[in-house]
C-alpha positions, 0 to 999 in steps of 0.5 A: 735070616735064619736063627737055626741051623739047617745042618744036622745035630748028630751028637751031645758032648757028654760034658754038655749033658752032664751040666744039663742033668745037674742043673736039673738037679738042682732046679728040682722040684721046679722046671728047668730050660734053656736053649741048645748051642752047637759047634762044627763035630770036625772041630772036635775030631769026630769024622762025621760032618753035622754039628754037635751040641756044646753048649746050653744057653740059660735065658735070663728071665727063665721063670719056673715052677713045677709044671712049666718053665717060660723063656723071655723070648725078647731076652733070646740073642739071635743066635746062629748056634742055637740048634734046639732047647733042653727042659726038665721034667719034675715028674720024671715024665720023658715025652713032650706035653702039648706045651713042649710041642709048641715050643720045638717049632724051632731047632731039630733037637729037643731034649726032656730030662726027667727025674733024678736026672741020671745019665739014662733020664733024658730023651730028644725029639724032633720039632714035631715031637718024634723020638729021634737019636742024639748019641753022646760023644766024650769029646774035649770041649774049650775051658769056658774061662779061655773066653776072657783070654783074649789082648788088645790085638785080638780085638783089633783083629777081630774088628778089622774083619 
């Protein structure tokens, strides 16, 4: 089984990147990490097939510091939107350290964001450390709130799949 996706990350919701940069923002001076989610672009109306990423998964347990952020990997739901992560570099550095490579084995999309964390303070690479393009799109994302918007029928209906 396969936790990542094979179909190709063609953008960000800006939305998505822009609560990536402030909760970079405000883990500084520390690391901050956590892992990529995406969606289907069609359902957002893009007329490109692939995936964009929608969400960031912050992992209980993440504990950083100025140079480094380590993820529980026992805490890692297996998750069949996870399509990359997403870190912080304190020191405003935007390329992979060592470190970060052994971490991109999984996912096709890693984003380093470094300080101040600006609209233009980040970059994405692939897993084996390659610059790569990861257009921003200005998309309408679902209320996080409408998740606990659901009655007894929608469970039943959901369990009689």
């Amino acid at each position: 089984m396969r936790l990542f996706r094979s179909r190709e990350v063609i953008g960000i919701a800006a939305e998505t990147l822009d609560f990536a940069l402030e909760a970079a923002t405000e883990t500084h001076p520390n690391e901050y990490m956590g892992l990529l989610r995406a969606e289907d672009a069609g359902q957002f109306g893009l007329d490109r097939d692939g995936l964009l990423v929608t969400d960031v998964l912050v992992i209980p347990g993440t504990v950083s510091d100025p140079v480094s952020a380590t993820v529980r990997t026992d805490l890692v739901p297996n998750d069949f939107r996870a399509v990359g992560s997403i870190h912080s570099h304190p020191n405003g550095v935007l390329r992979p350290s060592d470190a970060d490579l052994d971490t991109f084995g999984s996912g096709t999309a890693h984003i380093i964001m470094g300080h101040p964390y600006g609209p233009n303070d980040w970059e994405v690479f692939d897993q084996s450390g390659a610059p790569r393009d990861l257009p921003v799109y200005d998309v309408d994302l679902p209320d996080p709130e409408s998740f606990f918007d659901f009655t007894q029928e929608d469970i039943d209906a959901e369990l009689d799949r």
